[in-house]
C-alpha positions as CSV (number, residue, x, y, z in Angstrom):
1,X,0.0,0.0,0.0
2,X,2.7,2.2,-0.5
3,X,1.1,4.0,-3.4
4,X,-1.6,5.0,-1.4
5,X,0.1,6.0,2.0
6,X,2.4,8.3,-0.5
7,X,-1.1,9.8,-2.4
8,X,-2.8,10.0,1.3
9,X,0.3,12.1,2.2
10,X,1.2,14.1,-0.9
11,X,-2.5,15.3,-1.4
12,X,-2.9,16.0,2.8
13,X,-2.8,19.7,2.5
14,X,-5.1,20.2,-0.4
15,X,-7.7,18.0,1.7
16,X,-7.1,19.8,4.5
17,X,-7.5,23.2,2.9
18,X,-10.5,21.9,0.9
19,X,-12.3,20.6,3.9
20,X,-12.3,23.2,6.2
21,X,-12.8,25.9,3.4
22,X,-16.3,24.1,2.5
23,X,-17.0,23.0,6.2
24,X,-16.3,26.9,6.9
25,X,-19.0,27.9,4.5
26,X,-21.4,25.6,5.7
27,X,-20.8,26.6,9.3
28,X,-21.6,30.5,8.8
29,X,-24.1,29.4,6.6
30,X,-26.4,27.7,9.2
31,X,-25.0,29.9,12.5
32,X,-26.6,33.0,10.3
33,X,-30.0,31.2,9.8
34,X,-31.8,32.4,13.0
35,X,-30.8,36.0,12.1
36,X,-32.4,35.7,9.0
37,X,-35.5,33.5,9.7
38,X,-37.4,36.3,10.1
39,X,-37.0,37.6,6.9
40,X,-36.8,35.3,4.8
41,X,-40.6,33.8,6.0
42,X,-41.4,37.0,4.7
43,X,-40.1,36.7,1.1
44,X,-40.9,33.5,0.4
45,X,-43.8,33.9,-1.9
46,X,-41.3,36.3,-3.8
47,X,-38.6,33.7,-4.5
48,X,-41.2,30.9,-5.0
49,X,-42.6,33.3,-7.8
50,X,-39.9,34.0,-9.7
51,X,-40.6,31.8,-13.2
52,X,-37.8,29.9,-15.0
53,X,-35.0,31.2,-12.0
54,X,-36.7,29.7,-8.9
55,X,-38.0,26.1,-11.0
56,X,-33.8,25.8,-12.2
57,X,-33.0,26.7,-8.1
58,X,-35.9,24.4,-6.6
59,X,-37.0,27.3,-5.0
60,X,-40.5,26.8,-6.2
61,X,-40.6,23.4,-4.1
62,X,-38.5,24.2,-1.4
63,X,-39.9,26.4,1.5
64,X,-37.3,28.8,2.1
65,X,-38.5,29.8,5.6
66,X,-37.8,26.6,7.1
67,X,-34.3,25.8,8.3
68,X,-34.7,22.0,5.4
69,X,-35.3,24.3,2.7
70,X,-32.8,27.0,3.7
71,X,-30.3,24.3,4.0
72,X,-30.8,22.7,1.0
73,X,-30.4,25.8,-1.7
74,X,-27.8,27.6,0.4
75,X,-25.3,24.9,2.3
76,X,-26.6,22.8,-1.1
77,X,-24.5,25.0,-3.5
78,X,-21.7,25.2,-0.9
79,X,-21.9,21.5,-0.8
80,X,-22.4,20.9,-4.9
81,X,-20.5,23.1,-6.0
82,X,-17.4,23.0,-3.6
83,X,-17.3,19.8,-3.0
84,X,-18.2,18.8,-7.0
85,X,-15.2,20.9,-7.9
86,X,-13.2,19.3,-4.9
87,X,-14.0,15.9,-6.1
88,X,-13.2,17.0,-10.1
89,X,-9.8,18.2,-8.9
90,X,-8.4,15.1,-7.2
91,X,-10.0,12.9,-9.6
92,X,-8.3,14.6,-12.6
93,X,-5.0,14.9,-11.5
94,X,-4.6,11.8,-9.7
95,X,-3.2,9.5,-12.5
96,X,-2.0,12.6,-15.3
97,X,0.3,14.4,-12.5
98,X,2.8,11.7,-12.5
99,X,3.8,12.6,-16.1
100,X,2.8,16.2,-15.3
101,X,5.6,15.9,-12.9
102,X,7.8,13.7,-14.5
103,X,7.7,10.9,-11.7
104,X,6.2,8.5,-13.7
105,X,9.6,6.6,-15.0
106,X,10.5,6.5,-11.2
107,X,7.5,5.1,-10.2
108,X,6.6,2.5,-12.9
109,X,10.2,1.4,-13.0
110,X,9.7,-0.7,-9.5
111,X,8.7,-3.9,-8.7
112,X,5.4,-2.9,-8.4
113,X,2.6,-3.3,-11.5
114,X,0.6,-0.9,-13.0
115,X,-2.2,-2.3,-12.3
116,X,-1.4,-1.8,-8.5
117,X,-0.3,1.3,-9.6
118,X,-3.7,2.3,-10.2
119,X,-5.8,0.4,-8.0
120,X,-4.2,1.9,-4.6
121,X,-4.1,5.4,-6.6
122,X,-8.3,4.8,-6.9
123,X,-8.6,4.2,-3.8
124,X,-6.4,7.3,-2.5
125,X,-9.3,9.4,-4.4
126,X,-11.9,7.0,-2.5
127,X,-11.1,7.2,1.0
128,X,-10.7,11.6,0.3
129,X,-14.1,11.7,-0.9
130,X,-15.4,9.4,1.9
131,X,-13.8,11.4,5.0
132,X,-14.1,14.4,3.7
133,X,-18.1,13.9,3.0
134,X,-18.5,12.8,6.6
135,X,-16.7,15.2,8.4
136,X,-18.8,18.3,6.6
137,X,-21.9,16.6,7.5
138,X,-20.6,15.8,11.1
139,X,-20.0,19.4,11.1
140,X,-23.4,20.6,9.6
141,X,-25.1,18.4,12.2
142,X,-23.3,19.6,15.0
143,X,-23.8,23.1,14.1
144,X,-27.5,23.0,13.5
145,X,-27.7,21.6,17.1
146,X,-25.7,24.7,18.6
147,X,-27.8,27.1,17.2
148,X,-30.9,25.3,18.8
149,X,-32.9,24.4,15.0
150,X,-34.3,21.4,14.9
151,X,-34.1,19.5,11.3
152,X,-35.4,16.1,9.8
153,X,-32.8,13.7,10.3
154,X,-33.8,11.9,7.5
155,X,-33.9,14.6,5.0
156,X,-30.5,15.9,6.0
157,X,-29.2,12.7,5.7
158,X,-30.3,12.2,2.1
159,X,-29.4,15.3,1.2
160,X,-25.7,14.9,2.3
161,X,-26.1,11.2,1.2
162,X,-27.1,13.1,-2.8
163,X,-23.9,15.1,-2.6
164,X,-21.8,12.5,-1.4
165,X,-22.7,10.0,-4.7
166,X,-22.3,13.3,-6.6
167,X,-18.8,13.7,-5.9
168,X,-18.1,10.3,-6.0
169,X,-19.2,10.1,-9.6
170,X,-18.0,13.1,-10.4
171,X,-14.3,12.0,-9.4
172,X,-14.3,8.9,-10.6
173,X,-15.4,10.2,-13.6
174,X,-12.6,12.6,-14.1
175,X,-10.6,10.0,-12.5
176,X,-11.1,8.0,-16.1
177,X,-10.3,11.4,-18.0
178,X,-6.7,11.5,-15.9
179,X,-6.0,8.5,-17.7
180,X,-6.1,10.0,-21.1
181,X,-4.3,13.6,-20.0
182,X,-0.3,13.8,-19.4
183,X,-0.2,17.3,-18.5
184,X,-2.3,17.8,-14.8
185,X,-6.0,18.7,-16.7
186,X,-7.2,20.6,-13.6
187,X,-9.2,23.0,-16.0
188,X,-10.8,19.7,-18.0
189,X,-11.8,18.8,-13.7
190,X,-13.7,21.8,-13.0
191,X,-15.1,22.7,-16.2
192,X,-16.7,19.1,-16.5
193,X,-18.3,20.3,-13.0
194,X,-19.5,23.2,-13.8
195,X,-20.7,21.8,-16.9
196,X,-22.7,19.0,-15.0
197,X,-24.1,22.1,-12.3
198,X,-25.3,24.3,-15.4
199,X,-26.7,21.3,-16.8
200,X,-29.0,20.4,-13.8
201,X,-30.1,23.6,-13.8
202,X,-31.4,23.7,-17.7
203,X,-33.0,20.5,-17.0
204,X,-35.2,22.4,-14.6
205,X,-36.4,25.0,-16.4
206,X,-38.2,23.1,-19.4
207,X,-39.4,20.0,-20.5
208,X,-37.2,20.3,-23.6
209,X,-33.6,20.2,-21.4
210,X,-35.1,17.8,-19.1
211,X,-33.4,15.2,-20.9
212,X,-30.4,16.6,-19.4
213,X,-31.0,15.0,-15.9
214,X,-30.2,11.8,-17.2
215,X,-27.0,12.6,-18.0
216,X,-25.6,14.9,-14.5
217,X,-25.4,14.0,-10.8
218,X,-27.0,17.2,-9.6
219,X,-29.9,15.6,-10.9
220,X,-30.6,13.4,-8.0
221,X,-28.4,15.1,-5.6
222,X,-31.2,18.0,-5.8
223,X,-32.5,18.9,-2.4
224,X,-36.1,19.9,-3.4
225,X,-36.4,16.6,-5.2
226,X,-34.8,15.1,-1.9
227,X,-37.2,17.2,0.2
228,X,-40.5,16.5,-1.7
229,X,-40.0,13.0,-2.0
230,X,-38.1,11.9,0.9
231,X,-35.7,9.9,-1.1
232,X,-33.3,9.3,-3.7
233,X,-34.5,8.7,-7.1
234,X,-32.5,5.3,-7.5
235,X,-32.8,5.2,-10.9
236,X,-30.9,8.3,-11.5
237,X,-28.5,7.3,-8.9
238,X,-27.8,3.8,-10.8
239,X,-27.4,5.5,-14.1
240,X,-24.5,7.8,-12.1
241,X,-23.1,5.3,-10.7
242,X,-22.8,3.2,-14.2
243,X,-21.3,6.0,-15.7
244,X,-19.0,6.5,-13.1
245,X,-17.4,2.6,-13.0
246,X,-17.5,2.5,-16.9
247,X,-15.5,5.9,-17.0
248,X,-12.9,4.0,-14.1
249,X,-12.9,1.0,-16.1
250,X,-12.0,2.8,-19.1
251,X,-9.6,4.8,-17.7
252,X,-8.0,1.4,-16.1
253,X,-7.4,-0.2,-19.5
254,X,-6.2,3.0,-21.1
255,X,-3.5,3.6,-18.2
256,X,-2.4,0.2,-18.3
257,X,-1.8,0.1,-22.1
258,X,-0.1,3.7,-22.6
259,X,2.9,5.0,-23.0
260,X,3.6,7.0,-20.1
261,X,5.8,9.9,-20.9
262,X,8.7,10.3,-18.2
């Protein structure tokens, strides 16, 4: 496992800084709730009213007054977007930096295979996603109970359960596209993000981009679908999740055949 001890290591201070950045974000955004209960009760016909802007937000669905409807379109854009672009970013780069940083030849020349190689590498971008997804939700749970708010457990934990297959697919996804990039591809990370958030969005406003759901995670990782229903829709979520092993198993037979420049 020395692969992944030396990617757990290496990548430490951009988790760190990631994690408490987004966890940060979260925080103020629920400690400043209470302050704003108040007035947001009072505008909630207004954003609930606003045509094509609040369907693409879920703000039509979503009661904005209430600390689960708050939560989900404000800490739910911290959460999506941060932690999409988190995800896109050490999936990306995980495989492409070695020749980005011309380690590769010392790497792949010891007794160690490629296919190892990879494997432990996958699992470095794994076990990032998976600690840093529960921490911000211990984090978000903990603060919600400082302030006094009470929420449903279940639909926080759905919620947070949505984001957390979202970035998991997103960076295994881009985890596949590292294979096929020799110079880092950071840019390709977040852009394919931002291309998937943009995406969710058009697929709210009209029937005739709806098709568009089918094809990004924010489509089941949206909170007012979360909230209304009170689940995941498991058919989107198994669509995700195919794309997202096809896209590593792609990226596995790729890696293992190419010439890695050194």
């Amino acid at each position: 496992m020395v692969v992944l001890r030396k990617e757990l290591k290496k990548g430490a201070r951009g988790f760190i800084v990631w994690t408490l950045a987004i966890t940060f974000m979260l925080v103020v955004c629920i400690v400043i709730y209470p302050e704003m209960k108040g007035e947001i009760e009072g505008v909630q016909d207004i954003f609930s009213n606003m045509g094509a802007f609040s369907d693409a937000f879920g703000m039509n669905q979503l009661n904005f007054g209430t600390l689960i409807g708050y939560y989900g379109i404000e800490c739910g854009n911290t959460l999506g977007m941060g932690g999409g672009f988190f995800a896109a970013i050490i999936g990306i780069s995980i495989l492409s930096k070695e020749e980005k940083n011309r380690t590769a030849e010392f790497l792949l020349t010891h007794p160690i295979r490629r296919s190892r190689v990879i494997v432990e590498k996958l699992f470095a971008v794994l076990i990032q996603v998976v600690i840093f997804n529960l921490f911000v939700t211990a984090m978000g749970y903990l603060t919600i109970k400082i302030i006094g708010e009470s929420v449903p457990d279940k639909e926080f934990l759905l919620i947070h359960m949505g984001y957390f297959l979202l970035q998991l697919e997103i960076a295994l996804i881009c985890f596949g596209f590292s294979a096929f990039i020799k110079r880092g591809g950071v840019a390709i990370g977040v852009g394919f993000a931002t291309f998937m958030y943009f995406a969710n969005l058009l697929s709210n406003i009209t029937e005739k981009t709806e098709f568009l759901k089918y094809i990004t995670p924010f489509a089941y990782a949206d909170p007012a679908s979360i909230v209304s229903d009170r689940a995941l829709d498991v058919f989107l979520v198994t669509l995700g999740m195919c794309y997202a092993v096809l896209a590593v198993l792609i990226g596995f037979l790729r890696y293992s055949e190419k010439d890695i420049a050194s």
